[in-house]
C-alpha positions, 0 to 999 in steps of 0.5 A: 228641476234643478237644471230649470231652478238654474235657468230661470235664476237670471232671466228676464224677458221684456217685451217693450214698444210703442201703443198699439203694437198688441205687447200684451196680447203676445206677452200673455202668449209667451206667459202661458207657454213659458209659465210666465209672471207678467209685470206691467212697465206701463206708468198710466195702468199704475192708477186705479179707475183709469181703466178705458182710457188706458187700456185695461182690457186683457182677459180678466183671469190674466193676473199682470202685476204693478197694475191698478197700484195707486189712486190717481192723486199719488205720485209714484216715481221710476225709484218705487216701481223700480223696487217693486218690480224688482220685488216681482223678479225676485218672486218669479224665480223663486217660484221658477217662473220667467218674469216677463216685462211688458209696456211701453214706458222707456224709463221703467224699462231702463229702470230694470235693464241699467238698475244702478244708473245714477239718478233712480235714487235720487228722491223727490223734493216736494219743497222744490217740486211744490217752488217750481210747480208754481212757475210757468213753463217758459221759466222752467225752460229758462232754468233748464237751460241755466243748469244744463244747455247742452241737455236742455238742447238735446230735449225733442219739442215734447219734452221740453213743453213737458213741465213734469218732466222738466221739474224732475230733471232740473230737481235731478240737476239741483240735486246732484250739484248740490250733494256732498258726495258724489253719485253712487247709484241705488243698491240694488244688488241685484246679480246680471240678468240674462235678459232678452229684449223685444221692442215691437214697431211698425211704421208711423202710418200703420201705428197711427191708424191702429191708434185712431181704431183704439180710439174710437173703441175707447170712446164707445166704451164709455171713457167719458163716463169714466172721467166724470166718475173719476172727477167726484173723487179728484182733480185734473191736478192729480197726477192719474187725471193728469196724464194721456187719454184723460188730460186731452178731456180737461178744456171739454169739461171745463167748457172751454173746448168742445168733444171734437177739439179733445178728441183731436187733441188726443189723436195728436197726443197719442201719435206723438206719444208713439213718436217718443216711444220710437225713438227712446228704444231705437236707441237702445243697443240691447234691444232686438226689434220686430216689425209686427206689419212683417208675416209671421213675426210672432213666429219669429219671436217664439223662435228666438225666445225658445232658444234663449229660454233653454240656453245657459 
């Protein structure tokens, strides 16, 4: 007990990649043979009620934390969930369990493995975000731009169409200029984890037709209700309506577009979403990655976490 007290201390597993990899169907595999805590690092399963849309359907007796967290109309930043998951590691090994990470949003995952970068500390400014929330996007882009070329140069095409992104960094920029004192990082105190990381991929075309698949499942099984529930309690303006798989439906209701069109534009919106999902863990030299169309994979993965998990 003792010698597994001192393994477990530090460990962590995290098993990342983009939509429609199957992460938590093998997370809940790995959970089940190494007495795993399962965390959710999805920034969409956060809200309560989105449930089709984002893809809630694991075995109802399987208990993932920091899901169905917050109503849609709460915002809900990398900070906090950084904090709690933190709070779910900290649990986990005191009950000598292996914390197990799974998602697919890149900046809650970065939040865990780079827990002192800079920015995570940086709050939100609602008389800035409420100021810039009023602009259109083309002076958002023009204001990045002013702050920070370079960065706003480096930003792919989603994101710098992307207004909620943009208003974050240009607060972070704002922010950090600013300041008194120069950035510290959140303290976290946190000790150095022994963490293994498994970003599953494939290629776009395998990815593309899984997702098409999710989508028509989803569809039948009744997303559209599901909005129509969800619009007697709140606004496209909130931050859950606001979001993938429900954002793509606003022109349909609204009667500015008809079902086919949002449909599409989901589809469009999910491949690209993967694109991004891609390319943020590529660059990530940590991370060991697993082609799922590969036979036996997952043997592969059970292999190596086997010889990690008994390792000092």
């Amino acid at each position: 007990m003792w010698l597994n007290s001192v393994l477990m201390s530090k460990k962590i597993l995290i098993i990342s990649g983009p939509t429609a990899t199957g992460k938590t169907d093998l997370a809940i595999k790995l959970a089940k043979k190494y007495n795993g805590l399962l965390i959710s690092a999805d920034s969409r399963q956060i809200y309560q009620g989105l449930d089709i849309g984002t893809g809630k359907d694991h075995p109802p007796d399987i208990k993932i934390h920091l899901i169905d967290i917050l109503t849609p109309d709460q915002s809900f930043s990398v900070t906090q969930f950084q904090q709690l998951a933190f709070e779910k590691i900290h649990l986990a090994h005191h009950h000598h369990q292996l914390p197990i990470i799974v998602g697919g949003t890149g900046h809650y995952i970065d939040a865990i493995v780079n827990p002192q970068r800079d920015t995570y500390h940086l709050k939100p400014k609602r008389c800035l975000r409420f100021c810039l929330n009023k602009l259109s996007l083309k002076n958002l882009q023009k204001i990045y731009q002013i702050l920070d070329k370079k960065s706003f140069d480096s930003l792919n095409n989603s994101e710098k169409h992307n207004p909620h992104r943009l208003i974050r960094k240009i607060e972070i920029k704002l922010s950090l200029l600013f300041s008194r004192d120069a950035p510290r990082g959140v303290s976290t105190n946190h000790p150095n984890y022994d963490i293994l990381h498994f970003s599953l991929t494939a290629p776009t075309s395998f990815l593309y037709h899984r997702i098409d698949q999710r989508i028509q499942k989803r569809l039948s099984l009744g997303l559209l209700d599901e909005i129509k529930t969800l619009l007697k309690t709140y606004k496209w303006s909130d931050p859950g309506l606001n979001t993938l798989a429900y954002k793509e439906f606003r022109d349909y209701f609204t009667v500015r577009a008809s079902l086919a069109d949002a449909q599409q534009k989901w589809r469009f919106d999910e491949h690209a979403y993967a694109r991004r999902q891609l390319t943020w863990f590529k660059k990530r030299p940590e991370v060991i990655f697993i082609d799922i169309t590969q036979p036996k994979y997952s043997s592969r993965i059970f292999s190596l976490v086997k010889k990690w998990y008994n390792s000092l």
